[in-house]
C-alpha positions, 0 to 999 in steps of 0.5 A: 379529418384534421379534427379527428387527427387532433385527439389521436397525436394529443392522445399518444403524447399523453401515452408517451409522457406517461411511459417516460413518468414510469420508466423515470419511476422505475429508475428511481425504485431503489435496488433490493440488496442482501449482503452475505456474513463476511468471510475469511480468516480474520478474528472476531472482533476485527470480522465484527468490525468490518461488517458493521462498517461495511454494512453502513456504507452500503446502506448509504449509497443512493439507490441501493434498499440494503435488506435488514440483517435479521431478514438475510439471517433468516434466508441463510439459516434456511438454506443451511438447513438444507445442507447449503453453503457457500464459498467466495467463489460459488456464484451460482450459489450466492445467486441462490441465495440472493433468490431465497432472500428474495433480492435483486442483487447480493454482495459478497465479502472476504477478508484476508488477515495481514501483518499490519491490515487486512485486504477486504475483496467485495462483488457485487453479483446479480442474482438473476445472472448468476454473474458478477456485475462489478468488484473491488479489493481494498486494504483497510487498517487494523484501527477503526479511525479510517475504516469506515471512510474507506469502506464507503468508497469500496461500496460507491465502486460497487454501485456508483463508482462515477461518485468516487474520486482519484487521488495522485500521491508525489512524495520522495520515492523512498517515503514510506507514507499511508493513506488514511491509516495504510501503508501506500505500496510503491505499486500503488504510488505509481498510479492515481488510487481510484475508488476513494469516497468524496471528502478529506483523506489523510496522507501521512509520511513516516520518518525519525521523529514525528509523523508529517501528514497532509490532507487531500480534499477528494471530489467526486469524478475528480482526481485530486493531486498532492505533493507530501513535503520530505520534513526539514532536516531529512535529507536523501540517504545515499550509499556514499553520504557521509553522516552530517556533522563528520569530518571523516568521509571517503578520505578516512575510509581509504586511511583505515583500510589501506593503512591497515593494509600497508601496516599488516604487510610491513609488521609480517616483512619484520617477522620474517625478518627477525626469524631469519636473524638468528641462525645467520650472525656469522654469514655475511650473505645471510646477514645482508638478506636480514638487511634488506628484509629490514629494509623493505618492511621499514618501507611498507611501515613507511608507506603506510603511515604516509596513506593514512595521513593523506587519507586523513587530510582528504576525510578533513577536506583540506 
């Protein structure tokens, strides 16, 4: 009986080391992906751009067989054709599509034109689902210096986002600084920025005079932490700072407008006064008025004069 027994457990090892071979076979076999023409309202040349970009940066992503650009044109022209087309936010469209394409998954992309970049959203749909699997928004520069790198993380956070890395910014929080060529909003500075491609990104801070950049090494899984120096000889701004290099602070401020003030007061007491001058030569009462009008705005001149010296000593620091 132990004889017999043997064959059987050596016979449903093998089944089960061949099952695990074809499932790792499986798993291996890459994933069949079309991505559709980008749409959105960005111009030719900068669509052309990021659809290049975009291309090459899914292409690279391991485990994802990105269908040639001829095969997915051929597909779509088919379905246009037919009177087909799709919008960023017909999926069942888009699946159909992916079915004609004959694909497993289809990445859909819309670019979105603004002042100094453009913000590029992606999903990645599966087309037997008819439902998104993942999706992602990044903005990206005008330039093409960065456009590329920041696409491939966009492209790992679709299809492997484990081999993305994070990268915490602490700058000055009134810095305006840039992350690889876009603007970091303080939205974005209040969190680690996730799904960023493994390698060197450049953080640069902008100011008077020459741009300071520091570079931020990204490992995958990781997040990275980097501290942006504020340049030397660029000192905090405040609303009550005097310029450096002035000897004339709050101090000054006080002798101009309450100077100015006083000294108005007194020159309006010595109108007054000499308008009621002349009808009252002869009048003893109306000529002591005169008098102590006279008296008054020499007061005020006075006061004011005595305001803007100390405002002046205070302003020098003595």
């Amino acid at each position: 009986m132990r004889l017999a027994i043997a064959p059987l457990v050596a016979l449903l090892a093998a089944l089960a080391l061949g099952l695990a071979e074809a499932a790792r076979a499986a798993d291996a076999e890459p994933t069949a992906v079309a991505l559709l023409p980008l749409l959105g309202d960005v111009d030719a040349d900068e669509r052309a751009s990021i659809e290049a970009a975009l291309r090459g940066a899914l292409d690279a992503v391991p485990g994802v067989a990105l269908q040639p650009r001829a095969q997915t044109a051929a597909s779509l022209a088919t379905a246009a054709d037919a009177g087909v087309g799709c919008s960023f936010e017909g999926l069942s469209c888009q699946a159909n599509m992916g079915l004609l394409a004959g694909v497993a998954k289809i990445v859909v992309a819309r670019a979105r034109a603004e002042w100094a970049s453009s913000r590029v959203e992606l999903r990645v749909l599966d087309v037997v689902a008819a439902q998104v699997d993942r999706e992602t928004a990044i903005d990206v520069p005008k330039e093409q210096a960065s456009l590329a790198l920041l696409l491939r993380g966009a492209a790992l956070s679709l299809f492997a986002p484990e081999q993305t890395g994070a990268l915490l910014v602490v700058a000055e929080p009134r810095a305006v600084l840039f992350l690889d060529g876009v603007e970091l909003r303080a939205e974005r500075r209040a969190k680690p920025i996730e799904g960023l491609a493994p390698g060197e990104h450049t953080v640069e801070l902008r100011a008077e005079g020459p741009p300071t950049r520091v570079v931020a090494n990204v490992v995958a899984g990781e997040m990275a932490r980097l501290e942006v120096p504020t340049p030397a000889g660029e000192a905090s701004t405040s609303v009550d700072a005097a310029p450096e290099g002035s000897s004339l602070g709050l101090g000054a401020i006080l002798a101009i407008s309450g100077g100015a003030v006083m000294v108005g007061a007194g020159a309006g007491a010595g109108v007054v006064a000499l308008v009621l001058e002349q009808p009252v030569e002869r009048d003893p009462r109306e000529a002591l008025r005169f008098t102590g009008v006279a008296l008054l705005a020499t007061g005020l001149v006075g006061a004011a004069v005595g305001a803007a010296g100390v405002g002046l000593m205070l302003g020098a620091g003595l």
